[in-house]
Biopython code that builds the backbone (N, CA, C, O; Angstrom):
import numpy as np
from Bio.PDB.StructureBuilder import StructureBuilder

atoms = [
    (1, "UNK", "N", (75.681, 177.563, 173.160)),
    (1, "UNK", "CA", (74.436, 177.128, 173.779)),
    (1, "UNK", "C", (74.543, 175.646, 174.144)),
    (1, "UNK", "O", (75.440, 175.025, 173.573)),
    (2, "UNK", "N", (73.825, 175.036, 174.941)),
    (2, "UNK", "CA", (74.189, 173.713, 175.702)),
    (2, "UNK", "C", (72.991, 173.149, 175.108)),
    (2, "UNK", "O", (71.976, 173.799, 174.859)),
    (3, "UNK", "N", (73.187, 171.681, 174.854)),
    (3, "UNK", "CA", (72.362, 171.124, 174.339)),
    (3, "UNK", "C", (71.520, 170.045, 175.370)),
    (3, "UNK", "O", (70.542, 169.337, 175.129)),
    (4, "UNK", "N", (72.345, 170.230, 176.658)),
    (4, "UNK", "CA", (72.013, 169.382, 177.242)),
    (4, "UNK", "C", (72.163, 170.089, 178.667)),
    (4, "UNK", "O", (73.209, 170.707, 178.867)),
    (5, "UNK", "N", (71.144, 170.040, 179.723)),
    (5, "UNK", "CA", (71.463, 170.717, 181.273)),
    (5, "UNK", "C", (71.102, 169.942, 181.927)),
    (5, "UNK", "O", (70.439, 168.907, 181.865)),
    (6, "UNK", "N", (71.866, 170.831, 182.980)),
    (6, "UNK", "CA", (72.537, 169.716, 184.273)),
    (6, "UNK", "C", (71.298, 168.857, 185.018)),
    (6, "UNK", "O", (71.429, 167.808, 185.649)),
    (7, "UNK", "N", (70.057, 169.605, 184.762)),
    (7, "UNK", "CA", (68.926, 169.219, 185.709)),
    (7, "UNK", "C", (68.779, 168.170, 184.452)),
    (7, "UNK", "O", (68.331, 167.253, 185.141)),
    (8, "UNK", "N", (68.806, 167.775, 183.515)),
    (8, "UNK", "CA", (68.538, 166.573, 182.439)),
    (8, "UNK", "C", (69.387, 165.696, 183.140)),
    (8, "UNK", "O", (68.738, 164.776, 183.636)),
    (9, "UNK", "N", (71.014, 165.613, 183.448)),
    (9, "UNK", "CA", (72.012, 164.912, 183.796)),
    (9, "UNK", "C", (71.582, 164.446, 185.394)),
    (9, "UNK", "O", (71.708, 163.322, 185.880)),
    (10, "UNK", "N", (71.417, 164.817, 185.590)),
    (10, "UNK", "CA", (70.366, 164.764, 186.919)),
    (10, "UNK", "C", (69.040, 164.178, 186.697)),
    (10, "UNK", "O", (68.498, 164.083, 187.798)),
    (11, "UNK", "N", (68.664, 163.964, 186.238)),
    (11, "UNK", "CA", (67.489, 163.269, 186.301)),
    (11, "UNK", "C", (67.680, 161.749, 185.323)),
    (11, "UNK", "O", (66.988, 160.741, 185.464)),
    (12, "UNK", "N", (68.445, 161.873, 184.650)),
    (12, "UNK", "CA", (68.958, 160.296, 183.691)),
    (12, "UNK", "C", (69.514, 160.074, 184.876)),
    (12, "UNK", "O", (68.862, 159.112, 185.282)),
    (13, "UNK", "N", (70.371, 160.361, 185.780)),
    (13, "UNK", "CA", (71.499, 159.618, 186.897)),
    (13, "UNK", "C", (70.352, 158.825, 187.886)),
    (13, "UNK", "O", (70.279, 157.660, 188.280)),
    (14, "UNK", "N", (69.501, 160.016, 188.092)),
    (14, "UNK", "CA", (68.331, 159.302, 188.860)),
    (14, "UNK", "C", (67.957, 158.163, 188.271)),
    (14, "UNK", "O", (68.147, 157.113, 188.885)),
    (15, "UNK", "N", (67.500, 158.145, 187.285)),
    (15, "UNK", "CA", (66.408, 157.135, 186.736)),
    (15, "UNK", "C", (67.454, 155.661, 186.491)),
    (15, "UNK", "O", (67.072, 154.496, 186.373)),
    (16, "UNK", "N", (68.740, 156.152, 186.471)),
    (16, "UNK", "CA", (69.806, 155.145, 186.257)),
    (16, "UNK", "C", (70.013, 154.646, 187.582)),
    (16, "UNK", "O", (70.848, 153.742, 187.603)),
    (17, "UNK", "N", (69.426, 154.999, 188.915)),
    (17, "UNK", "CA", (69.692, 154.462, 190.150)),
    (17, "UNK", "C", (71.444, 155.521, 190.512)),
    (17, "UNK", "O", (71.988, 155.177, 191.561)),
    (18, "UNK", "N", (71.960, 156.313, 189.948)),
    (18, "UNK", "CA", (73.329, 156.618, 189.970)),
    (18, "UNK", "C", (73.140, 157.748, 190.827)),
    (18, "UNK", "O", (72.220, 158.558, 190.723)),
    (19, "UNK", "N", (74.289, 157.767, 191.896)),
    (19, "UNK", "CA", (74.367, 158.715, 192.988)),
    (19, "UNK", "C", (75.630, 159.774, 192.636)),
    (19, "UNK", "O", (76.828, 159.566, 192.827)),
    (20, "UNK", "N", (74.954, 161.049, 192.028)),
    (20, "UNK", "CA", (76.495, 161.993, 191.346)),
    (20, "UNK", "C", (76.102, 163.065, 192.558)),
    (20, "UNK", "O", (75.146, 163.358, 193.275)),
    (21, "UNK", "N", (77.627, 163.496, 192.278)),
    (21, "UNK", "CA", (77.600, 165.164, 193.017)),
    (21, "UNK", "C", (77.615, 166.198, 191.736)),
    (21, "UNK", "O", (77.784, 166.098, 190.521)),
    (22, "UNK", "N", (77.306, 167.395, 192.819)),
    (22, "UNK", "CA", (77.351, 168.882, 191.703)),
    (22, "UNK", "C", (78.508, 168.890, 190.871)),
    (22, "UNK", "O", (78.389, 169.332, 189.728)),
    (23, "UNK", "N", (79.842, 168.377, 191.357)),
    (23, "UNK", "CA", (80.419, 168.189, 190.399)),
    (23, "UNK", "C", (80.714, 167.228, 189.150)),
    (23, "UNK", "O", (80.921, 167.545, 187.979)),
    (24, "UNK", "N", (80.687, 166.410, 189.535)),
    (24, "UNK", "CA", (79.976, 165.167, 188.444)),
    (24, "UNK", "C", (78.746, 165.283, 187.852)),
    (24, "UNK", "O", (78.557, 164.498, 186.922)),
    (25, "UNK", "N", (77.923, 165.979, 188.102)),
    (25, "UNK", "CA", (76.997, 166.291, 187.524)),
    (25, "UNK", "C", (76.899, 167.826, 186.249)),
    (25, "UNK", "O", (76.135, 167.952, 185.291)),
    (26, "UNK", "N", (77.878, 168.688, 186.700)),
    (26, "UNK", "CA", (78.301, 169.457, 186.145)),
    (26, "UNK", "C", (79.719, 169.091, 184.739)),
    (26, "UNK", "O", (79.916, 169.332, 183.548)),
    (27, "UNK", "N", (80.364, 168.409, 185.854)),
    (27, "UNK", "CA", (81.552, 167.463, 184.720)),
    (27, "UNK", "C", (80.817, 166.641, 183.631)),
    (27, "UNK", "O", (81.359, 166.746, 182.531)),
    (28, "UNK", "N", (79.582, 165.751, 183.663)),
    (28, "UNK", "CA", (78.948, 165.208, 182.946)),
    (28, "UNK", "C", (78.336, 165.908, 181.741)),
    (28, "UNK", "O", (78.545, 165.718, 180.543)),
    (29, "UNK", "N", (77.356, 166.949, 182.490)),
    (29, "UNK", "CA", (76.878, 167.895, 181.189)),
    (29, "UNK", "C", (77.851, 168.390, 179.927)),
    (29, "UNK", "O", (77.716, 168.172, 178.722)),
    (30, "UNK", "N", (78.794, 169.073, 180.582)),
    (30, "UNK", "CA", (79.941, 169.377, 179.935)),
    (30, "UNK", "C", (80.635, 168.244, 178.922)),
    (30, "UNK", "O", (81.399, 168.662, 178.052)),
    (31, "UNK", "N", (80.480, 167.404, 178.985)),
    (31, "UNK", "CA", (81.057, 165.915, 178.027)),
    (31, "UNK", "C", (80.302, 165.474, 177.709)),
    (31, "UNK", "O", (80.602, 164.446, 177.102)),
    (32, "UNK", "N", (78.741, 165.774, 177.791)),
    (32, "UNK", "CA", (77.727, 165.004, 177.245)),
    (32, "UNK", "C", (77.261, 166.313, 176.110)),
    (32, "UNK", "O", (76.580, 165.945, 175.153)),
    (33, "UNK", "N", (77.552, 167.545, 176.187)),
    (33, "UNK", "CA", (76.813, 168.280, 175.865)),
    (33, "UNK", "C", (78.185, 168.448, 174.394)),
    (33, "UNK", "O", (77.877, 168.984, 173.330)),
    (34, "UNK", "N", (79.395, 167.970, 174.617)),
    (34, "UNK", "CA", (80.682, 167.961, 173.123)),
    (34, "UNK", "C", (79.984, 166.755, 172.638)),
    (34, "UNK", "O", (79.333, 166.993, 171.621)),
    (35, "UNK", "N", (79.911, 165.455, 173.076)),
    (35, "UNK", "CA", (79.361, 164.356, 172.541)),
    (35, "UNK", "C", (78.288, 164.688, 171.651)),
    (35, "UNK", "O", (78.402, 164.417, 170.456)),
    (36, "UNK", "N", (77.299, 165.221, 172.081)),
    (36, "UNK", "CA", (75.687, 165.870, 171.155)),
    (36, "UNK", "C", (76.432, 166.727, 170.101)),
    (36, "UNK", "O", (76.098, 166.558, 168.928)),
    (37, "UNK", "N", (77.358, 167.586, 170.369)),
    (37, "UNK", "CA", (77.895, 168.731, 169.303)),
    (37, "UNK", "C", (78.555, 167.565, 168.071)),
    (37, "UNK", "O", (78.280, 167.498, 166.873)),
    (38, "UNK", "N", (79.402, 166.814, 168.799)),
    (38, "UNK", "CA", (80.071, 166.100, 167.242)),
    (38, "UNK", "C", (79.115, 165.289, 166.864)),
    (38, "UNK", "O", (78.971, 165.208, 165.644)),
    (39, "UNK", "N", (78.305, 164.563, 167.624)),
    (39, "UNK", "CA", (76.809, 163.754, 166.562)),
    (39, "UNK", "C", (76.437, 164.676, 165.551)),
    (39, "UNK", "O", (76.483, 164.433, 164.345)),
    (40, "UNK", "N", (75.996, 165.950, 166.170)),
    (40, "UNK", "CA", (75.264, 166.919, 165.649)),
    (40, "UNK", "C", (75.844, 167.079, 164.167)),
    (40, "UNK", "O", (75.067, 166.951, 163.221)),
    (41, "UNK", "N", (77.263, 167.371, 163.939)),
    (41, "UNK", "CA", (78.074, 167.572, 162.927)),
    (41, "UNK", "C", (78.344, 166.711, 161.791)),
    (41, "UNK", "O", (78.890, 166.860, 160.698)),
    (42, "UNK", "N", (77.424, 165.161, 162.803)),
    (42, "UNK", "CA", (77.024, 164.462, 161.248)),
    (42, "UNK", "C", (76.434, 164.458, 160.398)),
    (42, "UNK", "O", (76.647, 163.934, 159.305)),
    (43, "UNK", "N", (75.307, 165.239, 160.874)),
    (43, "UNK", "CA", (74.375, 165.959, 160.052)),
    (43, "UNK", "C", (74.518, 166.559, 158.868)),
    (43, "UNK", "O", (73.829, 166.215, 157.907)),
    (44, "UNK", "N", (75.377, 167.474, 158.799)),
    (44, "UNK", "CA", (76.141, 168.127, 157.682)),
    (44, "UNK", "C", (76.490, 167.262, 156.629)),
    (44, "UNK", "O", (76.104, 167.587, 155.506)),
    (45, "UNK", "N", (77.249, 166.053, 156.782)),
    (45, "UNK", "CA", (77.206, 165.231, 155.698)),
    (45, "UNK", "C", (76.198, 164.918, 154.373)),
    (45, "UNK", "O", (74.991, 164.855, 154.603)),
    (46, "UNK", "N", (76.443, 164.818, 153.673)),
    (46, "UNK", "CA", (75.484, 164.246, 152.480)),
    (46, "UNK", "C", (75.590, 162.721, 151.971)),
    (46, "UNK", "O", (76.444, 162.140, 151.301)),
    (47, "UNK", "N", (73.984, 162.172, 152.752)),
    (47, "UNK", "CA", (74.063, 160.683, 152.657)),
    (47, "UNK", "C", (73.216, 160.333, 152.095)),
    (47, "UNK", "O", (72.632, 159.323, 152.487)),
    (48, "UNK", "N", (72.658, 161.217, 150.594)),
    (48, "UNK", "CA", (71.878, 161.291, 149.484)),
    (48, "UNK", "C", (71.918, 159.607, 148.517)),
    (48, "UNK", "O", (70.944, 158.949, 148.150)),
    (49, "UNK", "N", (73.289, 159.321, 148.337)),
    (49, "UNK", "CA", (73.252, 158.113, 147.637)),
    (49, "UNK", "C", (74.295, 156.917, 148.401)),
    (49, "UNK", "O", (74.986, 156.081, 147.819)),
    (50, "UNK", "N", (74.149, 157.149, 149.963)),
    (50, "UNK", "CA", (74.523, 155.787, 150.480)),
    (50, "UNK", "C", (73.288, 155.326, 151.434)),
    (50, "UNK", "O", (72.525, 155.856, 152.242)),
    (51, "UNK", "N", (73.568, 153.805, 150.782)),
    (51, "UNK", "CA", (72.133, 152.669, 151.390)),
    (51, "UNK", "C", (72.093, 152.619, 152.697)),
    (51, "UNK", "O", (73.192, 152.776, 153.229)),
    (52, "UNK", "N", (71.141, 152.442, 153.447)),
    (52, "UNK", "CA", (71.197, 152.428, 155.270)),
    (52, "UNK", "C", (71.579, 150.756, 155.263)),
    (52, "UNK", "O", (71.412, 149.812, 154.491)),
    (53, "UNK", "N", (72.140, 150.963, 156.488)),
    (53, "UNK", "CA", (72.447, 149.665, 156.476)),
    (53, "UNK", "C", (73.327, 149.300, 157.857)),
    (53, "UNK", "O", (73.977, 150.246, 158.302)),
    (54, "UNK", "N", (73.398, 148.298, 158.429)),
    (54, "UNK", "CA", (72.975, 147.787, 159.867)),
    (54, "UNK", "C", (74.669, 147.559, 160.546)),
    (54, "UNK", "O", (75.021, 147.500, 161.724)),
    (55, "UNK", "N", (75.243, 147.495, 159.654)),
    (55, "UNK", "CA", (76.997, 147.246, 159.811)),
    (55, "UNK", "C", (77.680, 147.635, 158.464)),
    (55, "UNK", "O", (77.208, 147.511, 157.334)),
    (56, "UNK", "N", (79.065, 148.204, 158.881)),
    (56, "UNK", "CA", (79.981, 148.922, 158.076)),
    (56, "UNK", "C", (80.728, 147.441, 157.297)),
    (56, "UNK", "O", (81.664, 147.539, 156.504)),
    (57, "UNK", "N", (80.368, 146.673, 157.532)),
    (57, "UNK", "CA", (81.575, 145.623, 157.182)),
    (57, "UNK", "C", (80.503, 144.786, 156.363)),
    (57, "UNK", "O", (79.368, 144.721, 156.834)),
    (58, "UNK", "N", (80.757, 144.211, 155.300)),
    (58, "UNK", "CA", (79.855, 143.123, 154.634)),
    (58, "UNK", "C", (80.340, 141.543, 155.167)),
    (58, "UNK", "O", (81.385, 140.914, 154.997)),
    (59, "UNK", "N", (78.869, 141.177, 156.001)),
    (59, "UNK", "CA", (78.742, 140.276, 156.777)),
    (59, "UNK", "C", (77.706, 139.178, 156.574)),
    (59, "UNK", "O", (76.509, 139.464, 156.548)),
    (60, "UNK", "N", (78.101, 138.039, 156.441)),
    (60, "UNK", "CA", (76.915, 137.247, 156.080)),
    (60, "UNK", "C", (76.658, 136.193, 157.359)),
    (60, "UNK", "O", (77.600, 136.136, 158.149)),
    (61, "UNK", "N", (75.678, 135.487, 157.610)),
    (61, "UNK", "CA", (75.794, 134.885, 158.492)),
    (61, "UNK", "C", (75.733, 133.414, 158.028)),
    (61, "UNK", "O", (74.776, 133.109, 157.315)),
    (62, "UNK", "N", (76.736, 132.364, 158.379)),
    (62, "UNK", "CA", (76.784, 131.317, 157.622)),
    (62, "UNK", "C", (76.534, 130.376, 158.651)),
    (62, "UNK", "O", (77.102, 130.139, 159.717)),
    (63, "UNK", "N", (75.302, 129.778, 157.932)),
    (63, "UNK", "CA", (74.232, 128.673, 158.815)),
    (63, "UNK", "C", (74.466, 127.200, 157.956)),
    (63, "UNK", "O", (74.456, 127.042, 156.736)),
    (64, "UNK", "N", (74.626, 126.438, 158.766)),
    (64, "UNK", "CA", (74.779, 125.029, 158.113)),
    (64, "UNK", "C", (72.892, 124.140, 157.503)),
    (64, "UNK", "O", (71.925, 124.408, 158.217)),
    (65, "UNK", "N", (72.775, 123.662, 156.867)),
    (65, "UNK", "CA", (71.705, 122.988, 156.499)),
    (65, "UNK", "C", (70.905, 122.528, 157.656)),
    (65, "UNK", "O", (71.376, 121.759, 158.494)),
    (66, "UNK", "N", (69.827, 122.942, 157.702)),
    (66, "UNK", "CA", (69.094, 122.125, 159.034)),
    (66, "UNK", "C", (68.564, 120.993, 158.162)),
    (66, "UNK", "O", (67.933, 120.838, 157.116)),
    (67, "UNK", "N", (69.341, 120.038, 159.456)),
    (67, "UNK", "CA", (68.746, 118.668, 158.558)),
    (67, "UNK", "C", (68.651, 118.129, 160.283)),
    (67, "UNK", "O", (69.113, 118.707, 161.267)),
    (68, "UNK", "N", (68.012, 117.044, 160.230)),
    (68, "UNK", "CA", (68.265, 116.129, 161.874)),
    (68, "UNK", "C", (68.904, 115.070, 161.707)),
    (68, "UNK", "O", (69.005, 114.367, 160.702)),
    (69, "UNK", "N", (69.441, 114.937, 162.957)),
    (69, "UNK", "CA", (70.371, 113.802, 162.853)),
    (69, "UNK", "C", (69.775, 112.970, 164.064)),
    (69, "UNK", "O", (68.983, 113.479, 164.856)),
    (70, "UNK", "N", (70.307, 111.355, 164.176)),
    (70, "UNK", "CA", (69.813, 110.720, 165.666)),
    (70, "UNK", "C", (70.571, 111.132, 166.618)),
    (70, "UNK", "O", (71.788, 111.315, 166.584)),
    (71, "UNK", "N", (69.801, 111.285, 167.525)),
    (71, "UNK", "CA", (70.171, 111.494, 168.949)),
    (71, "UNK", "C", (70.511, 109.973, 169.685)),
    (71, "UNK", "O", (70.329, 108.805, 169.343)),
    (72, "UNK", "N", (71.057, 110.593, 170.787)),
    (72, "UNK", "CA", (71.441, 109.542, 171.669)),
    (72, "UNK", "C", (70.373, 108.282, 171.822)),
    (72, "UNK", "O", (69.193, 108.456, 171.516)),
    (73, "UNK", "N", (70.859, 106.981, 172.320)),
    (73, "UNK", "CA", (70.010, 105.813, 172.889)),
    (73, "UNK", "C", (69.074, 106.388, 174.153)),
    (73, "UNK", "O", (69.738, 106.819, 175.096)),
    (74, "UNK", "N", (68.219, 106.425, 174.239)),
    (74, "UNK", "CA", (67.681, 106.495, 175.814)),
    (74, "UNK", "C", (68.602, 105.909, 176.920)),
    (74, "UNK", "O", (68.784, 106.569, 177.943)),
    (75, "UNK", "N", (69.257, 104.555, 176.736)),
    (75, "UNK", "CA", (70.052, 103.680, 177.799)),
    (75, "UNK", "C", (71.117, 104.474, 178.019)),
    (75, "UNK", "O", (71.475, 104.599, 179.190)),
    (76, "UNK", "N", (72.008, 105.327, 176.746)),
    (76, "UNK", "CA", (73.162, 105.873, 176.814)),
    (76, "UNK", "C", (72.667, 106.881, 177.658)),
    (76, "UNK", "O", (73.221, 106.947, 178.756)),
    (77, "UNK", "N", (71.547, 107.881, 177.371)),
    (77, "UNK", "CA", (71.733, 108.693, 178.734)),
    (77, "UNK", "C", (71.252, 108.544, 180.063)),
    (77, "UNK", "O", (71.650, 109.119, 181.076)),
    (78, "UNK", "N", (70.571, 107.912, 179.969)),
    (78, "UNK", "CA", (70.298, 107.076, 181.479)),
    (78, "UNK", "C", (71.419, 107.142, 182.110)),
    (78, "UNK", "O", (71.523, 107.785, 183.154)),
    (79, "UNK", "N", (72.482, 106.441, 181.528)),
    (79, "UNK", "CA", (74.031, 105.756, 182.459)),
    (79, "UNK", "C", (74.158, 106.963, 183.095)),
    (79, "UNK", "O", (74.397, 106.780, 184.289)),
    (80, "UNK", "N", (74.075, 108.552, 182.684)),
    (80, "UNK", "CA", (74.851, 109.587, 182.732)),
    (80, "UNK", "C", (74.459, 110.199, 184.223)),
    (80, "UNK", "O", (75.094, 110.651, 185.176)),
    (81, "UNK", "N", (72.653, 109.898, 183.809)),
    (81, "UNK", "CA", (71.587, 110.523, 184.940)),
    (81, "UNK", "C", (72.142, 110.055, 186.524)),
    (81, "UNK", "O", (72.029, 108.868, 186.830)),
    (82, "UNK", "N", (72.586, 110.778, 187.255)),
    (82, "UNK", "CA", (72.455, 110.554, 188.702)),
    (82, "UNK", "C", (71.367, 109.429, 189.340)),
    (82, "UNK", "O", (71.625, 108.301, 189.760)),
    (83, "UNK", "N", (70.109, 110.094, 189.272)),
    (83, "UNK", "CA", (68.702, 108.937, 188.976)),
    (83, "UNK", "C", (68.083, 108.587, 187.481)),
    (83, "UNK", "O", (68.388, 109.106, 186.407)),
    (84, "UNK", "N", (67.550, 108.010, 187.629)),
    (84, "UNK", "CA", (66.179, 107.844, 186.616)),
    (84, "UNK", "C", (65.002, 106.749, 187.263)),
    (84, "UNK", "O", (65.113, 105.921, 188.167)),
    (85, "UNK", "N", (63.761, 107.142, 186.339)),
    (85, "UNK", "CA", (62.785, 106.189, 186.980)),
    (85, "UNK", "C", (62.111, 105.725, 185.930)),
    (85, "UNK", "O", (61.566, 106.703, 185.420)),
    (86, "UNK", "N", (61.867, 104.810, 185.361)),
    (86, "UNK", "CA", (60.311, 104.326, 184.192)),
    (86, "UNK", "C", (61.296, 105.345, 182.715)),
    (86, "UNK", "O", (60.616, 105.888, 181.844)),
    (87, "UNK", "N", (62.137, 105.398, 182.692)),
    (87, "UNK", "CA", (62.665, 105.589, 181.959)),
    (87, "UNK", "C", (63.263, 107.088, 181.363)),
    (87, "UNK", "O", (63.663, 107.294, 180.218)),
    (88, "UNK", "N", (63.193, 108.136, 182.578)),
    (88, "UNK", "CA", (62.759, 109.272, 182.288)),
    (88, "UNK", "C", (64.353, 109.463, 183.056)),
    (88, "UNK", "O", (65.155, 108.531, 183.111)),
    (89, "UNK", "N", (64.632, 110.883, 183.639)),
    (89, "UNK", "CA", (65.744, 111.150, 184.260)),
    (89, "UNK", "C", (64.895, 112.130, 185.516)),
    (89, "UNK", "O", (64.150, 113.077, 185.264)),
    (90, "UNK", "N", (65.245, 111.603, 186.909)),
    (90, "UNK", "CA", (64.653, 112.232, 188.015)),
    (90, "UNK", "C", (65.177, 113.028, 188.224)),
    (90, "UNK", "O", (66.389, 112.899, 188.046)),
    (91, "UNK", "N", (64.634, 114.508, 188.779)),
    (91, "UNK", "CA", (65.269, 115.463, 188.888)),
    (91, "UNK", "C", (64.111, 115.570, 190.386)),
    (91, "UNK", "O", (63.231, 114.744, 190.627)),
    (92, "UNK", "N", (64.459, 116.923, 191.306)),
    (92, "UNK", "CA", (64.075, 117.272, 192.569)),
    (92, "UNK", "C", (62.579, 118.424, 192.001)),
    (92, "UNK", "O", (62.343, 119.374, 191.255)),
    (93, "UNK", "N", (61.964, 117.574, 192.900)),
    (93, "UNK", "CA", (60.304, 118.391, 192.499)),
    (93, "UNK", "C", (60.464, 120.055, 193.127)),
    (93, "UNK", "O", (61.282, 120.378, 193.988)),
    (94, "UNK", "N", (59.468, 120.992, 192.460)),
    (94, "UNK", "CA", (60.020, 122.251, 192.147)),
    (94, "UNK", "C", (58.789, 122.696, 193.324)),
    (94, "UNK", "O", (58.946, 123.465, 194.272)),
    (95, "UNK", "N", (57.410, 121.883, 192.896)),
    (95, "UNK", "CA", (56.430, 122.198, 193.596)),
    (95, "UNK", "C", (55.950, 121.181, 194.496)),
    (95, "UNK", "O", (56.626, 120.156, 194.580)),
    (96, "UNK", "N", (54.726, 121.302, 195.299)),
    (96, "UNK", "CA", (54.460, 120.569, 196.214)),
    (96, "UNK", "C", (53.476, 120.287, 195.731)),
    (96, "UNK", "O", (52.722, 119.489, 196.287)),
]
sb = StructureBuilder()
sb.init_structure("model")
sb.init_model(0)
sb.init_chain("A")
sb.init_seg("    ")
for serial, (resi, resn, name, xyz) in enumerate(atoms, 1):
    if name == "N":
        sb.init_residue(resn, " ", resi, " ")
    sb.init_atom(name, np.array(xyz, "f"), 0.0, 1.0, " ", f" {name:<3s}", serial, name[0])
structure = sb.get_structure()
């Protein structure tokens, strides 16, 4: 039994903007519909006493201390600015 038909594969291609033929559309079902069968077969497993959890690998994410530090002189980035005016850095007006 198919878990998945062609008029489904056909209508995700649509909604994906994707232009298939009958055969690609038929070739698709067919490889989408083994894909669903071996998910399916995970099922069977017994995952009674393992924790859910977001990645297979134990991963930490290592963040340095937020602390602040000084920033640049105003003068130092001035030099950098193409323009500046009154102390700011000019950039090209967006609106009128």
């Amino acid at each position: 039994m198919s878990r998945i038909s062609e008029d489904q594969v056909k209508h995700v291609a649509h909604l994906a903007r994707l232009a298939i033929t009958e055969e690609e559309a038929n070739t698709f079902t067919k490889q989408l519909d083994k894909i669903i069968s071996f998910a399916e077969q995970l099922n069977e497993l017994d995952t009674t006493n393992v924790e859910p959890t977001a990645h297979v690998l134990e991963i930490k994410n290592v963040m340095r201390e937020d602390k602040s530090n000084p920033g640049l002189h105003r003068e130092e980035v001035l030099k950098n600015a193409p323009e500046h005016q009154d102390g700011q850095i000019k950039v090209p007006g967006i609106m009128e």
